[in-house]
C-alpha positions in Angstrom: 193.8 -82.2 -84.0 191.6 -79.5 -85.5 191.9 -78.5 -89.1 193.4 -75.3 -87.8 195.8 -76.9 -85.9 197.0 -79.1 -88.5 197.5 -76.3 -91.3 199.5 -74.9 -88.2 201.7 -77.6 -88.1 202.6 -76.9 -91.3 203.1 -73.7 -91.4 206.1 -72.6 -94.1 208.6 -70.7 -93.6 208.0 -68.0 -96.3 204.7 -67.5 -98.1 202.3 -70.2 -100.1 201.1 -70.2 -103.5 197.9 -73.4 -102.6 195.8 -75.5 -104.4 193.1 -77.3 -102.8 191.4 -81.1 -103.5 191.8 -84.4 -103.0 193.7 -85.0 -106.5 192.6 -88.9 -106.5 194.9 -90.5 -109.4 196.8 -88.0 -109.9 195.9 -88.0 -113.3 196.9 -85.6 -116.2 194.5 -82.9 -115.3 195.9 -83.1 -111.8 199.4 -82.2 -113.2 198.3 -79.7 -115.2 197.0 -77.8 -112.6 200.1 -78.5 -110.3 202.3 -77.6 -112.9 200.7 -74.3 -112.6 200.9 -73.7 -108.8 204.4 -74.8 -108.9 205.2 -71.9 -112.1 203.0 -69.4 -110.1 204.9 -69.6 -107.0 208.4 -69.8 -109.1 211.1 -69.1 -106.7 209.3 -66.9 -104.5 206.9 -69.0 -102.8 206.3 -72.5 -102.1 204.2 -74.8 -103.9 201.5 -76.2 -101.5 198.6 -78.5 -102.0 196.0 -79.3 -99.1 194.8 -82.5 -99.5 191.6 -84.4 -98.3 192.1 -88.1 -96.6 189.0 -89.5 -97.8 186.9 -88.3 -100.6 184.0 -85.7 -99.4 181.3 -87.0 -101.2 181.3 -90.2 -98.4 180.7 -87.5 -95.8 178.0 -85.4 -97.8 176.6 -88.2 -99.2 176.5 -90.6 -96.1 176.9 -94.4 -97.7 178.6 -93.9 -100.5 181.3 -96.4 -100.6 184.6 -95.0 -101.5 186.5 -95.6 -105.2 190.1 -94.6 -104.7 192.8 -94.7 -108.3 195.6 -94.6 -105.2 196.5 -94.8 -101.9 197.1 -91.7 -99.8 200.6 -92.8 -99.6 200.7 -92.6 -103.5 198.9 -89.8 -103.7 201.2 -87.8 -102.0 204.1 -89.3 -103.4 202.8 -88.1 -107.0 202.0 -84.5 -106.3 205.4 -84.3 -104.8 206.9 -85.5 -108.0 204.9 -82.6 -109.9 207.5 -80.1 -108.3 205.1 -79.5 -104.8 206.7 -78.7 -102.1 204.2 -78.9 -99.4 201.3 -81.5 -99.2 199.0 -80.8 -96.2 196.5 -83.9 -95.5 192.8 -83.3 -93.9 190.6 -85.6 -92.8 186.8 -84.2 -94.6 184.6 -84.1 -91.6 181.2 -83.2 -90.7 182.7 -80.1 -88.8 184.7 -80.1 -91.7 182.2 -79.5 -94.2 180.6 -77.0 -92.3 183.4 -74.3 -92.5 182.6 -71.6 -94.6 184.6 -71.0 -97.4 185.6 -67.1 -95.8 187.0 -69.1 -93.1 188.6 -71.6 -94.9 190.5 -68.4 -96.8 191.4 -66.9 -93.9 192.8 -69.9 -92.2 194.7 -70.7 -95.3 195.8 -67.0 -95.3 196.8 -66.7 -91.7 198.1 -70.6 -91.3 200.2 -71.6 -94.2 200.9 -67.5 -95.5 198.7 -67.7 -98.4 199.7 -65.4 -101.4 198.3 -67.3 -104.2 195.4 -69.7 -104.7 195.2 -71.7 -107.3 191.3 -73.5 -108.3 190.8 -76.3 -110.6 188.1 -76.4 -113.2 184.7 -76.4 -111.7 186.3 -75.6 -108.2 184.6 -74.0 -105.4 185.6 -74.3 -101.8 183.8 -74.1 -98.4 179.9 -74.8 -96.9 177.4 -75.0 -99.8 180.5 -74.6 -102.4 180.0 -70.9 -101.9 184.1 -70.1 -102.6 184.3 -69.8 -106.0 186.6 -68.0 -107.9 185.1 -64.5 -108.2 184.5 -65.1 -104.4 188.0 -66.3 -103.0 189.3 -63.1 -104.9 186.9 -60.6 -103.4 188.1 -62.5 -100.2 191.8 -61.9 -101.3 191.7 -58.2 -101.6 191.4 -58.1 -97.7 193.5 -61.1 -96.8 196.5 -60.2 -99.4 196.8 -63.4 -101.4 195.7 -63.3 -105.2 193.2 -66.3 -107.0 192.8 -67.7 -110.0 191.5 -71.0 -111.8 192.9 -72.9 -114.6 191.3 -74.3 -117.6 190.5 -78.3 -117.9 193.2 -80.1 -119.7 190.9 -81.9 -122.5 192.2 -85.2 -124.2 190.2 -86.7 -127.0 187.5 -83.6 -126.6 187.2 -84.6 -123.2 188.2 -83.5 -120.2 190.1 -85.8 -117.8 188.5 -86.3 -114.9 188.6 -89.1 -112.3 185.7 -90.3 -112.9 186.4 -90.6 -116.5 189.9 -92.5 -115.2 187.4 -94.9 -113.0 185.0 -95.5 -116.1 188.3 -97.1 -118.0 189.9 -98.8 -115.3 185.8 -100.4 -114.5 185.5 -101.1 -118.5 188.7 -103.4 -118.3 190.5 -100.2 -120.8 193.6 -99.8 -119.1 195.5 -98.6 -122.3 193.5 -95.6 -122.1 195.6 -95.0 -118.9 198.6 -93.5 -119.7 197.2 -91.2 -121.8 194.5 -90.1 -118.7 197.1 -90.6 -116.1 200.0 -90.3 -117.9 201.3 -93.6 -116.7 200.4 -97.3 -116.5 198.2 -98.0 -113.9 199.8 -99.8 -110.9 198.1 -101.4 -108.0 200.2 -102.8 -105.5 199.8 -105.2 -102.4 201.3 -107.9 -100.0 201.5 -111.6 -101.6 198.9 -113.6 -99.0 198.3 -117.6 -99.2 195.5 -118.6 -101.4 194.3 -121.7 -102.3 197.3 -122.9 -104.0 194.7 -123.8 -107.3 196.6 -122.2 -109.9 199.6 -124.3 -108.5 197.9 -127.8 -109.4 197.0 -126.4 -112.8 200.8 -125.5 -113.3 200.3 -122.2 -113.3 201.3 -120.9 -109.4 200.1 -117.6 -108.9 200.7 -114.8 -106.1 197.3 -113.6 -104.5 197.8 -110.0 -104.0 195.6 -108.5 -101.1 194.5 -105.1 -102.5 193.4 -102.5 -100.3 190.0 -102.7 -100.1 189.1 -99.2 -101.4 190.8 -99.2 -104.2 188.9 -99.4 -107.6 190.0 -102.6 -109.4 190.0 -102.8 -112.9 186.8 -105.0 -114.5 186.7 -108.6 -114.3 189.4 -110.5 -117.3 192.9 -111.5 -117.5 195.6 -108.8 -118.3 199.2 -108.6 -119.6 201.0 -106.6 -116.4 204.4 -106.1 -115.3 204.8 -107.5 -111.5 207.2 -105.0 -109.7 209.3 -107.2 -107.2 211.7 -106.0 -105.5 212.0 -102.8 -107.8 212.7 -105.6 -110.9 209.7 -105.4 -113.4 208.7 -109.1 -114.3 206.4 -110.1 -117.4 203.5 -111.7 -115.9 199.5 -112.5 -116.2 197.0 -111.0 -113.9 193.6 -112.6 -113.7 191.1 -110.0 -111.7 187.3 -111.8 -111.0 185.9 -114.7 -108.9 187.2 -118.1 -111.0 183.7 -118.9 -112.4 185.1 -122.4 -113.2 185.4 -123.2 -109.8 182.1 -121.7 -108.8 183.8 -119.2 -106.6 182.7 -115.6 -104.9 185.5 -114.1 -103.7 187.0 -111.4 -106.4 190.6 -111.7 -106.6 193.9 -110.6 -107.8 195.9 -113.4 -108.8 199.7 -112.7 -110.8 201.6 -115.4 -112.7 205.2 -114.2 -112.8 206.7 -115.7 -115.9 210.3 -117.4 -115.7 210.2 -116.3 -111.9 210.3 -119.5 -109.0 211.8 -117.6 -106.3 208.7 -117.2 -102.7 206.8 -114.1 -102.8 204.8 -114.4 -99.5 204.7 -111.5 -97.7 206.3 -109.1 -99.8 205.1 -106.6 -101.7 204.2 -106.7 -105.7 203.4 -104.1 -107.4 200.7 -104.7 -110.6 201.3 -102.7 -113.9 198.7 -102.9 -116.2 199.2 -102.6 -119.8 196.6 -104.9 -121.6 193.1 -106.6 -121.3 193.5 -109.9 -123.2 190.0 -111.2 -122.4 187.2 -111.5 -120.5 186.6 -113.6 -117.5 185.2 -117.1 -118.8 183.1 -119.9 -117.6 185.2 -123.6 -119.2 183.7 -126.9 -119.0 186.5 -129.0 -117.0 190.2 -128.3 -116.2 191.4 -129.6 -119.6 189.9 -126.2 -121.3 191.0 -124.0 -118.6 195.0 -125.1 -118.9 194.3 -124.7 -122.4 193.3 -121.6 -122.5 195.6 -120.5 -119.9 198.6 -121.6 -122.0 197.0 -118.6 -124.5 196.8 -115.8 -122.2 200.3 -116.4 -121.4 201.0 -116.4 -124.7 199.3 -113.6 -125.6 200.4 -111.6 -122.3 204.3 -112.1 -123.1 203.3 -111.2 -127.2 201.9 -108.0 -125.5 204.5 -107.5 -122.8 207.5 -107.6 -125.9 205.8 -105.0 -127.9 205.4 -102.6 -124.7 209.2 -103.4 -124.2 210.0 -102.7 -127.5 208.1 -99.6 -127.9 209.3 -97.8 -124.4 213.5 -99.5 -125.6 212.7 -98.0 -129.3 
C-alpha cells in the first residue's frame, strides 16, 4: 500500500487539523505540541497525527540501529490519550523520503482534508527538509489549510527532547523521567525461562524478553513496580550481564516481592522509579546474597516512599 493509499484509508469524515512525526516517547514536549493540535482543531476539526513506523534517520542514515522509548503499539496508545483523534502510521521509506514536501502538503490536503497543520520545534517536512514553516504556509494559501509551529516546551533550561529522554534512561536516571515524560518509565515483556540462577540463590526472578529495539536503561539494579495482571507489585529489577557469573547476555531480570504465584508467559510490565546501584563484580555467592538482601531492602525503602508520596 502506497503512502497515498494509506492516508486514503483514512480519510475523515470532516476536515483535519495534522501534526506530523514519529513522537518516540511521547514525552512532555510531545504533549505539548498535541495539546495544541487538539485546541486548534476544537470542535471543528479532528485532531490528527501521521506517524512514522520506524525512525527516519535508519533509512537516511543506512546502519543506524534503531533506539525506541516505546513500542508503536504504545506510541499510539499515548497520543490518543492526549485528546487525538486520528493516528495515521507510515512506514519511512526510500520512496518515502524522496517525496517532496509540496507533495506531501497536497496529499495531506486532498487525503485526510487538511485545514490546519501543526509543526514542532525545528520541524521541516519533505525531500531535503525543504517544508518548513514559512514554506508549508506559502503552500497553504493555494491548498486552503493554515500552518504554524509551536515553541519547545523547556524543563530545567532545556528543551525535552528524545534524545535528551534516551541520555537518562542510558545514564541509569530514570527519576529524571517523569518530569521528561511525564510518567515513570515502563518497559514491558513476556516472562521466558532463564537459567533458573536467581532461584538457587533464593531470589527467583522473572526474565522478561524485551523487544529488541527498545532502549534499556544502563546497566544496575532498580527499585520498579512489576505490572501483573493490571496489579502493581514492589519488586527489584537487575538490567546487565551477571558479571559474577562471567556472563554476556544483557538481561532483564524482576524479583517480585511477597509474589509466588508462575509468571511464564504472561506479560509484566517494568516501572522504573529508582537506580540503587551499579552492576558489580562479588567474589563468591556468599557476597552476592548479601548484597542482594540490600537491594531488596533498599528497593522496598524506595518503593514505600514513592507510595507514600503519590497516596499523600
Amino acid at each position: 500500500m502506497s503512502f497515498r493509499q494509506r492516508l486514503a484509508s483514512a480519510a475523515p469524515a470532516k476536515g483535519t487539523v495534522v501534526t506530523v512525526g514519529v513522537f518516540d516517547g511521547v514525552h512532555e514536549g510531545h504533549r505539548h505540541l498535541l495539546r495544541q493540535v487538539v485546541e486548534l482543531a476544537g470542535s471543528e476539526y479532528i485532531p490528527a497525527v501521521v506517524t512514522f513506523t520506524n525512525r527516519p534517520v535508519t533509512v537516511l542514515n543506512p546502519g543506524t540501529e534503531p533506539s525506541y522509548l516505546t513500542t508503536l503499539e504504545q506510541r499510539i496508545d499515548l497520543i490518543k490519550e492526549q485528546g487525538i483523534e486520528l493516528v495515521v502510521c507510515l512506514e519511512f521509506t526510500d520512496e518515502f523520503s524522496q517525496i517532496t514536501a509540496a507533495d506531501f502538503a497536497a496529499a495531506l490536503s486532498e487525503d485526510l482534508n487538511m485545514k490546519g497543520l501543526v509543526l514542532g520545534p525545528d520541524s521541516a517536512l519533505g525531500k531535503d527538509r525543504q517544508g518548513d514553516l514559512t514554506f508549508m504556509q506559502e503552500q497553504g494559501k493555494e491548498l486552503d489549510f493554515w500552518a504554524r509551529s509551536v515553541e519547545p516546551l523547556e524543563i530545567e533550561g532545556q528543551p525535552v527532547k528524545s534524545r535528551r529522554v534516551r541520555d537518562a534512561l542510558t545514564n541509569g536516571n530514570v527519576g529524571m523521567c517523569p518530569k521528561l515524560l511525564g510518567r515513570n518509565h515502563v518497559l514491558s515483556g513476556t516472562v521466558v525461562i532463564g537459567d533458573q540462577r536467581g532461584r538457587t540463590l533464593g531470589f527467583p526472578t522473572a526474565n522478561i524478553d524485551v523487544d529488541d529495539q527498545l532502549l534499556l536503561p544502563g546497566d544496575g539494579i532498580y527499585a520498579t513496580w512489576a505490572v501483573i495482571d493490571g496489579k502493581r507489585h514492589r519488586s527489584a529489577t537487575s538490567i546487565g550481564i551477571r558479571p559474577t557469573f562471567e556472563l554476556s547476555q544483557r538481561l532483564v531480570e524482576v524479583f517480585v516481592m511477597d509474589f509466588s504465584a508462575d509468571l511464564y508467559g504472561k506479560t509484566v510490565g517494568v516501572e522504573f522509579i529508582k537506580k540503587v546501584r551499579d552492576q558489580e563484580k562479588f567474589d563468591g555467592l556468599d557476597a552476592l546474597i548479601k548484597q542482594i538482601n540490600r537491594d531488596v531492602d533498599d528497593c522496598r525503602q524506595v518503593l514505600d516512599q514513592d507510595e507514600n508520596r503519590n497516596n499523600g
